[in-house]
N, C-alpha and C positions, 0 to 999 in steps of 0.2 A: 535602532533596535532590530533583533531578527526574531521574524514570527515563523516557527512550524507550528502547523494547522494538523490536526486528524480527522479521517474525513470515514465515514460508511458510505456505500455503495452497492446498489442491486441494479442490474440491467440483465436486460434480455425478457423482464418480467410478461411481456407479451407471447410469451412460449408455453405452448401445451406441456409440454414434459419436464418436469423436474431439473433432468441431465440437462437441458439446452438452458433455466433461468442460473442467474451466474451473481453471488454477491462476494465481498469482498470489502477492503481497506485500505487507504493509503494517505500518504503522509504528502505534507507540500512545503518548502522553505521561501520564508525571504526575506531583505534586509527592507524596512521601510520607516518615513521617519514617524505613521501614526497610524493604530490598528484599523481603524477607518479604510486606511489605504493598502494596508496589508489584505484584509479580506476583499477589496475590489480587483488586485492583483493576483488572490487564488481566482474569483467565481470568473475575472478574464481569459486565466490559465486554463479550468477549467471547460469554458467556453470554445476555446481554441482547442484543446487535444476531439472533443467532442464531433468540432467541425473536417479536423484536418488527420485521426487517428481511428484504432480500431477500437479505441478506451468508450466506453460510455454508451456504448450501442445500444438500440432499439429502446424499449420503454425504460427510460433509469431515472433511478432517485438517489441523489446522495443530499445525506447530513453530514453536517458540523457536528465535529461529536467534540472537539476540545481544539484551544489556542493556547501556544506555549509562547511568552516573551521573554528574548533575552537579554540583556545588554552587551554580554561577555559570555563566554564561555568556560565551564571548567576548567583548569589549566593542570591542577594538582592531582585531581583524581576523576574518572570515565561517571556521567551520569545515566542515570537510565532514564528514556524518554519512554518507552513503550512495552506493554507486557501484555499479553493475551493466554487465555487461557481457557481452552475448551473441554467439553466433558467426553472420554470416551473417544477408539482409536480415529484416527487420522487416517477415514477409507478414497473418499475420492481425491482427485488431484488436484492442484489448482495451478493459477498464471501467477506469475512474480515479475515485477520489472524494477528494475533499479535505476533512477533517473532520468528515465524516458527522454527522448530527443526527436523533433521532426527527424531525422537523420536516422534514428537509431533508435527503436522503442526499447531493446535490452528485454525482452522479456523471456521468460524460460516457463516450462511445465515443468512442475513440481511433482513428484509420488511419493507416496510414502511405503516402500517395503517392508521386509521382515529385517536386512539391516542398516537401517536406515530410510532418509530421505533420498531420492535423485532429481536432478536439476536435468531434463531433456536427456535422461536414459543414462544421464550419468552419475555414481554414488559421491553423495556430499564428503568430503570429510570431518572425522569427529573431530570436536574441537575441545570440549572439556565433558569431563565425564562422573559425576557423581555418582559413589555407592554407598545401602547400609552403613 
C-alpha cells in the first residue's frame, strides 16, 4: 500500500515576535506493507530531517492531521489530495519545499503581490484562471 500522511506544524514557537514563530504544512509519502509501519517510517523521517536539516527548528510541534491509503492510483482521471483555504488576503510570505533531500532541501520563498504569487522574487505563472 502507499500511505501519504498530512501533517501541521509550528516551530520557532520560543520567539518573542510573531515574525520569527513560523507554522505551516506538509505532506509525506510511502509505500509500506502495514500503516503501523508507514507511520513509524514518517515520525523516523521526521526525526531525521529535525536532526540533520533546517525543517523543525527550535520549539516545534507537529500533528497528524490525516492518512490517505492507496492501493493504486487513479489512472483515468487526476484526484484531489489536498485543499486549504484561508480567510482574507495572502500578506506575509512563506517557505515552500518540494521533496526535500539531505542534498537538496528545494525550498523557495513564496510572496504574494498585486499580480500574483513569486517563488524567490520570481512571478509564478498563471495556470488556469476562472471568471464571473
Amino acid at each position: 500500500m502507499v500511505y501519504i500522511a498530512n501533517f501541521l506544524h509550528r516551530t520557532h514557537q520560543e520567539s518573542d515576535t510573531e515574525a520569527e514563530r513560523r507554522y505551516g504544512e506538509f505532506s509525506m509519502v510511502v509505500e509500506s506493507d502495514t500503516k503501523e509501519r508507514a507511520i513509524q517510517l514518517f515520525r523516523d523521517k521526521i526525526s531525521e530531517l529535525r536532526r540533520n536539516s533546517d525543517f523543525f527548528e527550535g520549539h516545534c510541534t507537529i500533528y497528524f492531521n490525516q492518512l490517505l491509503e492507496f492501493e493504486n492510483f487513479p489512472s483515468a482521471e487526476a484526484a484531489l489530495l489536498g485543499f486549504k483555504s484561508v480567510a482574507g488576503d495572502p500578506v506575509m510570505p512563506f517557505i515552500g519545499c518540494s521533496v526535500p533531500t539531505a542534498e537538496s532541501d528545494n525550498c523557495k520563498i513564496y510572496n504574494w503581490g498585486q499580480d500574483g504569487p513569486a517563488a524567490d522574487g520570481t512571478g509564478n505563472r498563471l495556470f488556469i484562471e476562472f471568471k464571473k
